[in-house]
N, C-alpha and C positions, 0 to 999 in steps of 0.2 A: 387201493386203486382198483375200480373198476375196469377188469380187461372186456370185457365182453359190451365193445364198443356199438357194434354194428345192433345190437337190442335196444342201443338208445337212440336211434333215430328215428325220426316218424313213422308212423304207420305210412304213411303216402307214398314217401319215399321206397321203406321197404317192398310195400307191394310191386312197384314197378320194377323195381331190380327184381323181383320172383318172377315177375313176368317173361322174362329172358331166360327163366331155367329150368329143364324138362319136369311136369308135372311130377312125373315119380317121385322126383328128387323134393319139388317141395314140398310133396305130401310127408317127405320123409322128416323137416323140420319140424312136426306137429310135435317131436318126441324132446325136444330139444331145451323147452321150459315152457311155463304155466304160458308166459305173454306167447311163443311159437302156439300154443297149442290148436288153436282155433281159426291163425292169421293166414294159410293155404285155403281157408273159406273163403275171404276176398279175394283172393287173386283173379285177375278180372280174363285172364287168359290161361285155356285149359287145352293141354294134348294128352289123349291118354289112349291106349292099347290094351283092349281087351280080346284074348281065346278063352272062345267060350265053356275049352275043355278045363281049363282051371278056375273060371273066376262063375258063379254062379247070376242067374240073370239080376238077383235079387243084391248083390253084391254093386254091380253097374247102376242102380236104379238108385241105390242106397248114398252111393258118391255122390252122384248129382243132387242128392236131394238135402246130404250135406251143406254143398254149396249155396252161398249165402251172400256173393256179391248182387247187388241191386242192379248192375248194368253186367253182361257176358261180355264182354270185347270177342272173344274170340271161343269157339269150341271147337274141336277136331278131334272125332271117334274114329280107329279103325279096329274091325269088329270083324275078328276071324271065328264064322258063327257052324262051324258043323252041324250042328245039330238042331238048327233052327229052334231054339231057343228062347230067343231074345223078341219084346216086342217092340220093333222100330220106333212106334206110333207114342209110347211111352216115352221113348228118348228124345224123339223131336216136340212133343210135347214140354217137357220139363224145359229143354233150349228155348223154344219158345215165351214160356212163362220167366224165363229171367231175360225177357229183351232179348236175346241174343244176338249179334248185329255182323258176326262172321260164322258159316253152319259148314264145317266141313265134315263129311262122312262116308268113310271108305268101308264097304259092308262085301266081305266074302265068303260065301257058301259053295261048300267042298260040289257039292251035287249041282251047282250052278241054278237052280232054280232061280225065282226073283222074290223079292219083298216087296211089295206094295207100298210108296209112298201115301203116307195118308191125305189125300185132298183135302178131308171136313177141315184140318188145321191150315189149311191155305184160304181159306176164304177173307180172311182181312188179316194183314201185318204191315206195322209200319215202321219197324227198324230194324229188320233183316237189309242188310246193306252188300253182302257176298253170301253167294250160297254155291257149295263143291260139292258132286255127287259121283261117285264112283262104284262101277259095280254091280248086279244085281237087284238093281233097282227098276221096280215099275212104277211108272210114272201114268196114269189112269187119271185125267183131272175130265167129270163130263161137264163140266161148266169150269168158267173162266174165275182163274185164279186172282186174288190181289195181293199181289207183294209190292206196297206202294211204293218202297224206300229200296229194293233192289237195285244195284250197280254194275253187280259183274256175276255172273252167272255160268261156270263148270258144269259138262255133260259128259262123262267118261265111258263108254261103254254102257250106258241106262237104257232101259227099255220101254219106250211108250207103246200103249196100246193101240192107238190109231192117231188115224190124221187130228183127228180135233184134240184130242189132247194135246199135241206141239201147239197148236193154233190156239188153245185156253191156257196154256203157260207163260207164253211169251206174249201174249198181248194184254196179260193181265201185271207185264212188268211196265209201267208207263216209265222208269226213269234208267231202265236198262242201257248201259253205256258197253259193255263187254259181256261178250258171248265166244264160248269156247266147247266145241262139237267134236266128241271125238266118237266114232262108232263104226261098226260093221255096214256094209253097202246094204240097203234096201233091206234089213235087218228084223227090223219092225216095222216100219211106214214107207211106203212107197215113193211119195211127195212130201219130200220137210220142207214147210212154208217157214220161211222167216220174213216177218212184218212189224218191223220194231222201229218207228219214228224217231224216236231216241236212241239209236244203235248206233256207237261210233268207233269201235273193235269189234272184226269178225272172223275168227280160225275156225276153219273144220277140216277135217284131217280123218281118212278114214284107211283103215287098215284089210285087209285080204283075207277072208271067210270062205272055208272049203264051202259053206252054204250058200253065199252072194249067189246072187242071179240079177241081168241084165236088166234094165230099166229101171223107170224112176228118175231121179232126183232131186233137186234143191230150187224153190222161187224164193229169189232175195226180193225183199223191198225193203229199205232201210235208205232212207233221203239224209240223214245226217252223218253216215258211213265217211269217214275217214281212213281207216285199217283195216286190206281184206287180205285173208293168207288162206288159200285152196292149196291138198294137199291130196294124191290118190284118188283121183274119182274114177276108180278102172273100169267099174260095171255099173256106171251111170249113162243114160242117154241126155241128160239135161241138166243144166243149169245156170239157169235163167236171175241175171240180174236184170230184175226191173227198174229200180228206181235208185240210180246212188249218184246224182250231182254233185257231190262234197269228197269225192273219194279223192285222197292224196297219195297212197301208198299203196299196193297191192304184188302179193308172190303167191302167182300160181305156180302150182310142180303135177306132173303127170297127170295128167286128166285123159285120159290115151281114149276114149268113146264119148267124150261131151263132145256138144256142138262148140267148139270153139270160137266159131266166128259171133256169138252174142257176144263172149269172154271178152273178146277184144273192142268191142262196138261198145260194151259200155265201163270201159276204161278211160275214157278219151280224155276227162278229168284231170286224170294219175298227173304227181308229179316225179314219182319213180314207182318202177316195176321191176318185177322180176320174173323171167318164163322161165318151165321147163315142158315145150310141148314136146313127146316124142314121138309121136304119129304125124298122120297128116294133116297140115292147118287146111282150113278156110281164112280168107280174106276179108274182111269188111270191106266192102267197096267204098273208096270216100271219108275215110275216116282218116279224120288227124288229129293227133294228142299236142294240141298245142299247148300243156301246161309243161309236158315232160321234160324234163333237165336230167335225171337220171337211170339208166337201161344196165341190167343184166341178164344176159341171154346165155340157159347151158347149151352149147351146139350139138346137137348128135344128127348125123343123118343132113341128104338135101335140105329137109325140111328146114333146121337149124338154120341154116345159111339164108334159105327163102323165107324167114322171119324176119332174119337182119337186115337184108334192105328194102323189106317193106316198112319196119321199124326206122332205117334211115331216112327214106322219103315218105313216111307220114310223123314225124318226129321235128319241128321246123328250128324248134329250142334246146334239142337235147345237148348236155352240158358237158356228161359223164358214161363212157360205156364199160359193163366189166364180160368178159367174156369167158366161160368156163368150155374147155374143148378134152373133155377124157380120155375120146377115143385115139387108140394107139394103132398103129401100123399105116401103110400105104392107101392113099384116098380111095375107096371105091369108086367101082365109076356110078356116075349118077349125082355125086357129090360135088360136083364140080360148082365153084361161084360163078355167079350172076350176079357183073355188078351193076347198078342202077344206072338206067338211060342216060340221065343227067347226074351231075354232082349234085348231092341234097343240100338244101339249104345249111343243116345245123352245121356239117362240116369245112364249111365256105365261113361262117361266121360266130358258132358258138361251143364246138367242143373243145374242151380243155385238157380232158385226161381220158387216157385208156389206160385199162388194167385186164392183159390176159391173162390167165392161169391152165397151164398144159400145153402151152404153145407149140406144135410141131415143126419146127422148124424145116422139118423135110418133106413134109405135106404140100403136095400143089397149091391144093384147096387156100390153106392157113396162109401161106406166102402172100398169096393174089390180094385175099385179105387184108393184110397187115398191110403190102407196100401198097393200096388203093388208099388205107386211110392216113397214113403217112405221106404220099403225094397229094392227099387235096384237104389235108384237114388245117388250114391256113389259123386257126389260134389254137392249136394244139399246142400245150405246157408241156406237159408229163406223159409217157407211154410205158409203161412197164409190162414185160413179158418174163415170165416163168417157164423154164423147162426143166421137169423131175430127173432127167439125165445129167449129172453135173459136169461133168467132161463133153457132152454138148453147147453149155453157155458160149465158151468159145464161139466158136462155128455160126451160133447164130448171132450172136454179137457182131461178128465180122459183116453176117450179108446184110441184116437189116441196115446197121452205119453205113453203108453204101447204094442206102436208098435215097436220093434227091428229097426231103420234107420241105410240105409247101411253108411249115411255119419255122421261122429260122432259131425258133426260139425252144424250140420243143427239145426234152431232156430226155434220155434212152433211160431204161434201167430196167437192169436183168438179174 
């Protein structure tokens, strides 16, 4: 009897179970018998890691060229390169000539220098469908790229050379649905224009360079924007959404030197947000988010507080609030609530649940807070409050249940 079950199954099959199992490992079944020998050629999905101190360039070039599936599903290089070595252009090449249709490549150099993406190989592709770039990469395109069949697009740290390079990249992706920015402030370009008709996820996220310097930053225009998540913009002066009518979702966090008051003006769409301003806002005069149903706001500072009831009285539908309050000790002064002239509409007629977390119980500020929307929130379900001192639950369990709620039906939980 034949034990050696799993060699009589199909080739089809087989490959798709390799697929789920780290390259090394199935390079390693080539030794395994005559039928293994050759079958890690197909597999249509590749992760491999190469240092450049042990594996020779010619060695990396060699594997790829092994390979012999007719479609890549998938490639993913990371290429710890000391010694600059290696020539990218060759490996994005070979990826490219087998269809490639996922390019991910993590490329790092001890001396930080950059690699030059090759542009000549961008000028026409039509089944690159995800592309991830990490690292040390320069990105120099002086004309406009075509990645027809592009979907979702990774920028980790890369380096373009100037404005038009962003602006020949990104417009040469007509079916771009997902864009993810991660970079140092004003790094390399001054103004990153994003203008992507087809953009319906948008993260940038930028992290703190002893080099950053103030000004700059981002014009959005993306009219089919669904998903925006702003993250850090600490030494930006700008950032300008133009054009996002479709937006339903959006978490901005620290933007501490943008003009905030565009931020909020063209939100109006949203059907949930989420702030974290910690500086001082601006106000849109006149704006109301009449889609909004859902709000989380981190409170630090007046400011914090002077969001929330501009967010309550321009807010007419809001459904859901979560509110994050970190700061510990005695309210400063200055912090004190302001609460709105009039009762706002949503809490007369459509919030349902509050969720605080950090709640201070012993806070002026937080109390006023809490018992304002507990006496006028008249369909309030559910309110739940969190305090990290567990021998405080008590205590405030006691004062809030002894708040009058306009809704008789609202559930405490602490």
């Amino acid at each position: 009897m034949n034990e050696d079950m799993i060699s009589e199954l199909p080739e089809a099959l087989l490959l798709h179970i390799l697929s789920s199992v780290p390259t090394k490992d199935v390079i390693a079944t080539s030794v395994l018998s005559k039928r293994w020998r050759s079958l890690w050629k197909m597999v249509p999905n590749l992760k491999l890691y190469f240092n450049m101190e042990y594996y020779s360039s010619e060695d990396v070039y060699r594997l790829l060229n092994l390979h012999k599936a007719p479609v890549l599903e998938s490639l993913h290089l990371s290429i710890e390169d000391k010694s600059a070595r290696l020539d990218i252009g060759i490996l994005i090449g070979i990826a490219f000539s087998r269809h490639v249709r996922e390019l991910v490549l993590d490329h790092y150099r001890e001396d930080e220098t950059t690699v030059r993406f090759p542009s000549v190989l961008c000028s026409y592709n039509n089944t690159l469908e995800v592309l991830k770039l990490t690292h040390d990469f320069l990105l120099d395109f002086p004309s406009r790229v075509c990645f027809d069949a592009l979907r979702e697009l990774h920028l980790y740290h890369v380096q373009f050379k100037d404005e038009a390079s962003v602006c020949n990249l990104l417009s040469g992706c007509p079916r771009l649905q997902d864009l993810v920015v991660e970079r140092f402030s004003n790094f390399d370009v001054e103004t990153y224009t994003i203008a992507v008709p087809s953009l319906q996820r948008l993260t940038i996220e930028e992290e703190y360079n002893i080099s950053d310097v103030d000004g700059g930053g981002y014009v959005i225009n993306a009219p089919s924007l669904k998903c925006l998540n702003i993250k850090g913009l600490c030494f930006n002066d700008v950032c300008l959404i133009e054009n996002a009518p479709e937006l339903v979702e959006a978490k901005i966090e620290d933007v501490s030197d943008v003009d905030n008051e565009n931020i909020l003006a063209s939100l109006t769409s949203a059907k949930r947000l989420s702030f974290y301003f910690p500086l001082e806002i601006k106000y849109p005069i006149g704006t109301i988010f009449y889609q909004l149903v859902s709000l989380e706001l981190h409170i630090q500072g007046t400011n914090g507080w002077n969001l929330f009831s501009f967010m309550l009285d321009s807010s007419p539908k809001l459904q859901s609030i979560k509110l994050d309050s970190p700061y510990r000790g005695d309210c400063p002064v200055g912090w004190e609530w302001n609460q709105p002239k009039r009762v706002p509409e949503c809490l007369l007629l459509h919030l349902e649940t509050l969720v605080w977390r950090g709640y201070g119980w012993g806070r002026e500020d937080e109390k006023q807070v809490a018992t304002y929307i507990l006496k006028n929130a008249r369909q309030l379900k559910k309110a739940t409050f969190t305090e990290s001192k567990m021998e405080k639950r008590r205590e405030m369990l006691n004062e809030l249940a002894n708040v009058v709620r306009a809704s008789k039906s609202c559930h405490l939980v602490f």
